[in-house]
N, C-alpha and C positions, 0 to 999 in steps of 0.2 A: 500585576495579577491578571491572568487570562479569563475572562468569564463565559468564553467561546465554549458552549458544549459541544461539539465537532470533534469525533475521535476521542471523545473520554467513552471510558466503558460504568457501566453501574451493573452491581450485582444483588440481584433479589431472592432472597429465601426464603420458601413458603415451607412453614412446617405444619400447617392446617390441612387438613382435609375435607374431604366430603362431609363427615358427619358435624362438620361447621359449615354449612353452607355460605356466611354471610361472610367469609371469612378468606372462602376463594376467589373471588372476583377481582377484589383490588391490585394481588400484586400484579396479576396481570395486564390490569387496567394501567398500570405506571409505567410497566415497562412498556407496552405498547405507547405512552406517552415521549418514554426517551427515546426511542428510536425513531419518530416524528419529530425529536428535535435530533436528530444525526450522532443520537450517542449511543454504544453496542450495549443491548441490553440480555442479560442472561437471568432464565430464573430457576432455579435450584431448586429442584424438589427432593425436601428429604421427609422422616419422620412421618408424620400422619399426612404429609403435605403429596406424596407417594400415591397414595392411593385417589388420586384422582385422576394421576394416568394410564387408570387398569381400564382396557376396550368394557367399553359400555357403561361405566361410573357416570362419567360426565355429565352423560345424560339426561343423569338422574336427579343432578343438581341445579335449581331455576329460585336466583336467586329472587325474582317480581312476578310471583304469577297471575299477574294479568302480560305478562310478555313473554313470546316463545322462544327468547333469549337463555341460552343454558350455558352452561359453563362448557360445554360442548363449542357452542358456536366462540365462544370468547377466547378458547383456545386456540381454534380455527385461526378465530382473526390475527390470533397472537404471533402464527406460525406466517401467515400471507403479511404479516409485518415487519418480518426477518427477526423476531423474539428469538432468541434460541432456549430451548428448554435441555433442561438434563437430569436425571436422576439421579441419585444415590443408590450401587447398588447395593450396598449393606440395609439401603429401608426396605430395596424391595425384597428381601429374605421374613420381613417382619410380617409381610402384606402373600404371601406363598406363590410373590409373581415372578413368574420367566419373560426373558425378552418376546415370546410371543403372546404375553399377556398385556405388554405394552399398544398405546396410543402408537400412530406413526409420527414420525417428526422428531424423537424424544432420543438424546444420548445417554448411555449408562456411563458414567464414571464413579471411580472408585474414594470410600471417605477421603482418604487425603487429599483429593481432587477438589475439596473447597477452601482448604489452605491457601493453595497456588492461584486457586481464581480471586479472592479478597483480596490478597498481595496486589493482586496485578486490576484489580477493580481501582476505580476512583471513587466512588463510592459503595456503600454497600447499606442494604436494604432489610428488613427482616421481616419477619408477620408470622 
């Protein structure tokens, strides 16, 4: 058995949103974790999980306020981490967002596009 996280991939799916604040932090907090240990980390934004990469959301979300830490800067870090993010675009029809209502950094793929990433995930993640 290999225990080398090196080259595995882990897939994270956030279907939380903004209007959970305590609830967006984490996945991203992990996957920024696996890719400090060299394993490719993606996290999937679908469902309510969407709406937090509409430009100026983020912002809005702090999850300790006594810190000027927001789900803004987390994402930031996520992206300078080599996270990859991607959306769903069937959520963002749910949420009345166009590609120019998106965060930068962010790939739209289509639902079937999380079949083929779990397949090919070594692990997979959810929240």
């Amino acid at each position: 058995m290999n225990d080398d996280p090196e080259g595995k991939k882990i897939l994270v799916i956030q279907t939380h949103g903004i209007e959970t604040p305590r609830r967006t932090y984490s996945p991203l907090f992990y996957a920024m974790a696996a890719t400090a240990m060299e394993i490719d980390a993606l996290v999937w934004f679908t469902m309510d999980g969407t709406s937090q990469l509409k430009k100026g959301a983020a912002e809005q979300v702090q999850l300790d306020p006594t810190s000027d830490v927001t789900l803004k800067t987390m994402i930031e870090q996520a992206l300078e981490a080599e996270v990859e993010l991607a959306v769903c675009q069937q959520s963002m029809a749910l949420f009345d967002m166009t590609t120019d209502d998106l965060i930068d950094g962010v790939k739209i793929l289509g639902a079937t596009s999380i079949i083929d990433l779990s397949l090919q995930a070594d692990h997979v993640m959810y929240f």
